[in-house]
N, C-alpha and C positions, 0 to 999 in steps of 0.2 A: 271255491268250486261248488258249483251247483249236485241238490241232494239228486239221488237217480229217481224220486218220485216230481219234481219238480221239470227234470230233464223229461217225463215222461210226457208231463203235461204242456211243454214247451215242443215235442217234435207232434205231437196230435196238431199244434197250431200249424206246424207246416203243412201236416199230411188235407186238413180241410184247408189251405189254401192252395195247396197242389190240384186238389179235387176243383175245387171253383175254375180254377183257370181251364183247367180238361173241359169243365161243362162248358166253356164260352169257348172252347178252340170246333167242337164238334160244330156246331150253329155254323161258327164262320168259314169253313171251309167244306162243309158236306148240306146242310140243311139253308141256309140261305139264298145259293143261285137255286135250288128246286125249288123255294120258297116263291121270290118272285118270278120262278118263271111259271108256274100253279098260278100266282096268283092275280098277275098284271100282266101275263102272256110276255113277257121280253125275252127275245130270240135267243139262245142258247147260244149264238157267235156272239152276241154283245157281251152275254154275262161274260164269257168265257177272255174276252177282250178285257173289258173293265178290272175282272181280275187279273190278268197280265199285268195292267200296268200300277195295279196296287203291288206287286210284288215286283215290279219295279222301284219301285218307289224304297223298297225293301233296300235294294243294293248300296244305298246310300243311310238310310234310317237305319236299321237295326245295326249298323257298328256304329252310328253316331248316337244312340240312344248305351250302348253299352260304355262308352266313353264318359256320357254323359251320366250315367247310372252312379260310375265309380265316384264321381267329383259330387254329388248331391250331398251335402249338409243336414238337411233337414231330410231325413229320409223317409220316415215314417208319416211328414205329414203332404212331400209329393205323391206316397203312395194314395193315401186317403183319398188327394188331390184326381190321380189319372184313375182310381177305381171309381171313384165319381161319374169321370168322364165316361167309362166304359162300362158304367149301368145305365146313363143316358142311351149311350150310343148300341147297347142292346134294345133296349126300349126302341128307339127309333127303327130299326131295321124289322122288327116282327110285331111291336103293337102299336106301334100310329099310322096312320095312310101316309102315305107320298104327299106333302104338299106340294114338291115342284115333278115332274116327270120320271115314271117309278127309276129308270136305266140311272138318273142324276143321283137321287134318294140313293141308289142301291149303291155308288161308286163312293156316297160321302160319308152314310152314316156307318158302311163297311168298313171307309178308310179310315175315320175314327177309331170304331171296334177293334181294329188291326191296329193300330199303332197301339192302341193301350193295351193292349194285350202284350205286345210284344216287350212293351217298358217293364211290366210287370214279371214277365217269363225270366227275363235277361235278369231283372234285377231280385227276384226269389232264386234263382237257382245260382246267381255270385255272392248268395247272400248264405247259403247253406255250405259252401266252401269257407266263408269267413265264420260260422258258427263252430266249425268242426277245428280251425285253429286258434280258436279260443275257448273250446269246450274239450280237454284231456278227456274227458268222459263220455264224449260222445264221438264215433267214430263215423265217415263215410258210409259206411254198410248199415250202418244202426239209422243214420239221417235219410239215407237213399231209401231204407226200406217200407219206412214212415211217408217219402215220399210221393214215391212212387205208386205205394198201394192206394193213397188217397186220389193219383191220378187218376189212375186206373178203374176206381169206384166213381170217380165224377162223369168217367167218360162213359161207363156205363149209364150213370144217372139220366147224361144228357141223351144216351141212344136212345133211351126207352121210353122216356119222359114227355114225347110228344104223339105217341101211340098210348101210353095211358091218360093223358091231359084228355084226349081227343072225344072220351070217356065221358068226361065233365062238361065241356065248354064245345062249340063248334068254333072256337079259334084256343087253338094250343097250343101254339108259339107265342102267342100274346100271352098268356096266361105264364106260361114257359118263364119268359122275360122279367116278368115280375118277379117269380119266385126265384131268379138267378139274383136279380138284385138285392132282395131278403139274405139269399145265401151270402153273398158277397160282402154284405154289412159285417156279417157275422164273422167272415175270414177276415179280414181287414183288421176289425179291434181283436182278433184273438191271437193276429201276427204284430199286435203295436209296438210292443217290448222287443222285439226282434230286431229291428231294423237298428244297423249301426253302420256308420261311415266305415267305406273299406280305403286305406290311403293309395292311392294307386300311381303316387307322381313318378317315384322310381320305375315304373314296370313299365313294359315296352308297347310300342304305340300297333296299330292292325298291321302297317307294312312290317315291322320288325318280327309280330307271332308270325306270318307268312313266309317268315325266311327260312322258320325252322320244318325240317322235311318233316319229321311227324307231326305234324298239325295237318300241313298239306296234305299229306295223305291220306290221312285218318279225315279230312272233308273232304274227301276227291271218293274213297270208298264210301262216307256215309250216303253221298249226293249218289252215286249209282245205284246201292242197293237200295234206299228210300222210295225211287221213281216209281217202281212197280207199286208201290203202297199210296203214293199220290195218286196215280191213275185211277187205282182200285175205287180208292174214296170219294171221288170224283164224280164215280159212275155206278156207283153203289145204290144208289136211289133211282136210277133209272133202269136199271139191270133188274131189281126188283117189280119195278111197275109193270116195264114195256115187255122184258124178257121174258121173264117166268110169270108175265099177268097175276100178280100176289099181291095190287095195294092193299095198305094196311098193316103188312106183315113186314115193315122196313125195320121198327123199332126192336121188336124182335128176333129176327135174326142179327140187327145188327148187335144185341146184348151178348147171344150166342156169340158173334165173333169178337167180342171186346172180355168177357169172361174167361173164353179159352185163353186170350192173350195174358190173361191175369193171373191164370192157375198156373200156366205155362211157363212164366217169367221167372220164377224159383227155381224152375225144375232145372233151364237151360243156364241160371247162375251157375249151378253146383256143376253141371256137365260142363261150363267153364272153365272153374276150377281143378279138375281134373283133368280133362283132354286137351285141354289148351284153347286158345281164343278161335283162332282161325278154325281148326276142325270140330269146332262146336258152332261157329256161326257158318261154314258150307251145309252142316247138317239141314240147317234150319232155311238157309237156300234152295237146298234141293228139295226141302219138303213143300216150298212152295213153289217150286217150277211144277210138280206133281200134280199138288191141288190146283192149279188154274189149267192146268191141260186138262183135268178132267170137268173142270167149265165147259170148256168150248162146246162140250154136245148136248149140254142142259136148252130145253126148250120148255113152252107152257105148262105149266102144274107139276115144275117138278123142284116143288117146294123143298122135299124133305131128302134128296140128294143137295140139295144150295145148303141143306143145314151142318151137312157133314162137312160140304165145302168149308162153311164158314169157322166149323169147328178146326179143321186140318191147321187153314190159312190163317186164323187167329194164334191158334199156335204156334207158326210160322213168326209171326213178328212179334211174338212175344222173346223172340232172339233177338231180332232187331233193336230192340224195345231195351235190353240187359245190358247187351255183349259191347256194343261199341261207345253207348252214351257212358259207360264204365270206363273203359279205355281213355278215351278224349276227357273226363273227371280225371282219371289221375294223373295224365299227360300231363294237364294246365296246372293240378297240386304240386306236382314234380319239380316243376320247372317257375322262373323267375318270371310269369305269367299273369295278365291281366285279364284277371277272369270275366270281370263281364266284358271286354272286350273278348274274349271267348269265345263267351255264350253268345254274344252277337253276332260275332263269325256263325255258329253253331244251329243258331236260328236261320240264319240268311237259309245256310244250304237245304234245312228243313222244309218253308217259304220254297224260294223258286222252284225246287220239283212240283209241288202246288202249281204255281204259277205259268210250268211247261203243261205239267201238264191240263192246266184249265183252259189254256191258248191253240191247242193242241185237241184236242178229244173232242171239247165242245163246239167250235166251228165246224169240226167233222161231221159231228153228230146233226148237226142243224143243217149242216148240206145234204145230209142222208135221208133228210125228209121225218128229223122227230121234230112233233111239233104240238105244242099243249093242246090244240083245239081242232087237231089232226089223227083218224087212225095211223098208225105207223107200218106202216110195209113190209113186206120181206127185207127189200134194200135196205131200211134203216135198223133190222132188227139182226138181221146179219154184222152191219158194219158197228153196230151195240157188243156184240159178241166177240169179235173179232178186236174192237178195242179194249174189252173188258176183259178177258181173258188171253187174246196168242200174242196183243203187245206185254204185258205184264212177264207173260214168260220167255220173251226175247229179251227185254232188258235186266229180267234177273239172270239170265245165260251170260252177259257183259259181267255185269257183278262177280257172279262167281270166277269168271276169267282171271278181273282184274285182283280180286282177293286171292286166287292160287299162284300169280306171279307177283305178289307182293311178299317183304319181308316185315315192314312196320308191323303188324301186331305179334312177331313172335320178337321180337325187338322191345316190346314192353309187356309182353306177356306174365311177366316173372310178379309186376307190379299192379298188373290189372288185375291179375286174380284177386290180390288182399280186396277189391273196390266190389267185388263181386255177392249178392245174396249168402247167405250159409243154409 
């Protein structure tokens, strides 16, 4: 058995690898279609397309990468291998020009970016289920907390990090890039010891977890209440420019909203643990049907109501963020489960709300008349608003639906708490 100061120094390696992957998931879902469409003008419906059909691509990839994850041999030096790849294909996306037409560039070095990221997600977080059953001394709550926190700080890293770069450099997503790939060196050999073959042969294949009703439901609930959160992120950087006319100030509140999420994520464990799953995660529901209805009447210069917003709404998913990825963690410990087949299930659902909603928002948006090299209208700042804030609160009103006529989390309630913060 490993000493508890060696164990301490072995979850800090997950907590900075948890952190890197956060900073490269922000880039590729919130800061890269604003990226090229700032910078090579390409139309808001393409981007919004091109990523549709990378998260296509998803519905097949991320269970066959989780499949693939479990059967790796050499684990530590594919890691090495696809983190390679996805500090190229960061590199490519924000500091080299397009050599072929930027909409190509943006669909290849994206889909890069995205796969390896997802190899990596799948295969750290079925990697922290197999630490924890071969580590008596380290428990779920103890590795989750280590993990999570370090997410949580990357993501913040990444929100802030190209409004202070901006600082130094007139290109700060290039600059960005590089020092993701610095970071990522770093994570890599400090998770090298880590990585160990999980034998997965006995354990059941994607159609077989599918059979079992709490798995389905427990993705059928994540996929509803997440939506609203995909939209949000989506439309986060244009809500700030076009809406409240505040460029500049993206990185900053977007800290404000990932900080609240952070401080918040404890609080709503222990309220958990106590109240039960479900009437701690409606809590955190209806705290954001509140906060985005009180969106809808935010117009120009009205900075420092968007702050409170973002305070409320950060703390909102900082439920999201506890209550259910707890749940689906001890489901898959529970049971005779192949976890990165799981987590690839787990991922997909993550991914396509993304994917709806990028196929979805932004062709709107780009019919409505936003257009990089265009004032923006009433008409497009209206239907800015109207996606950004009264859809978010229509699809978290389904969420809540489908969560007060379901039974599955008082049905493992009893054993999600033990999985939950203290």
């Amino acid at each position: 058995m490993s000493s508890h100061p060696k164990e301490r120094t072995n979850l800090s390696a997950y907590a900075l690898f948890a952190g890197v992957l956060s900073a490269a998931g922000l880039p590729i879902y919130m800061h890269a279609p604003k990226f090229f469409f700032d910078q090579y003008g390409v139309g808001l419906g393409a981007l919004g397309s091109v990523l549709f059909g990378l998260r296509l691509l998803d519905v097949v990839q991320d269970p066959a990468l989780g499949w693939f994850s479990g059967r790796v041999k050499r684990r530590a030096t594919l890691v090495a291998v696809v983190g390679s790849t996805m500090a190229a294909a960061m590199l490519g996306v924000f500091a080299l020009a397009p050599p072929v037409p930027p909409l190509v560039w943006f669909a290849f070095s994206l889909g890069v970016l995205s796969t390896a990221f997802s190899f990596l997600s799948i295969t750290f977080y079925a990697q922290g289920i197999a630490k924890v059953e071969r580590s008596p001394d380290v428990s779920h709550v103890r590795l989750a907390t280590w993990r999570e926190a370090g997410a949580l700080i990357g993501i913040c890293v990444a929100a802030v990090a190209p409004t202070l770069l901006a600082l130094l450099t007139p290109k700060p997503f290039a600059l960005f890039s590089v020092l993701f790939v610095v970071a990522l060196g770093f994570a890599i050999l400090s998770m090298r010891r880590e990585w160990q073959v999980v034998s997965t042969d006995a354990r059941p294949a994607i159609a077989v977890l599918l059979r079992d009703s709490g798995t389905r439901r427990l993705l059928l609930i994540a996929f509803v209440n997440s939506a609203p959160v995909a939209v949000t992120s989506t439309l986060f950087l244009f809500f700030v420019q076009y809406r409240l006319d505040a460029p500049g100030l993206e990185g900053p509140l977007l800290l404000l909203f990932f900080v609240a999420a952070a401080i918040s994520a404890p609080l709503w464990g222990k309220a958990g643990r106590f109240y039960g799953l479900r009437r701690t995660l409606l809590s955190g529901m209806i705290l954001a049907v509140v906060t985005f209805g009180f969106a809808i009447s935010l117009g120009s210069g009205d900075v420092l109501a968007f702050a409170v917003i973002c305070v409320a709404s950060g703390a909102a998913l900082g439920a999201d963020m506890t209550l259910l990825p707890a749940a689906f963690s001890v489901h898959v410990a529970s049971g005779k489960n192949n976890a990165g087949q799981a987590f690839g299930l787990w991922n997909f659902v993550s991914k396509a709300n993304l994917a709806l909603a990028a196929v979805i928002v932004l062709p709107v948006l780009d019919y409505a008349g936003l257009s990089a090299d265009q004032p923006v209208g009433p008409g497009g700042l209206r239907t800015l608003t109207l996606l950004y804030a009264v859809l978010p609160c229509v699809m978290k009103l389904i969420a809540i639906k489908l969560l007060m006529t379901s039974s599955v989390l008082e049905k493992i309630d009893a054993s999600a708490r033990e999985a939950l913060p203290t």
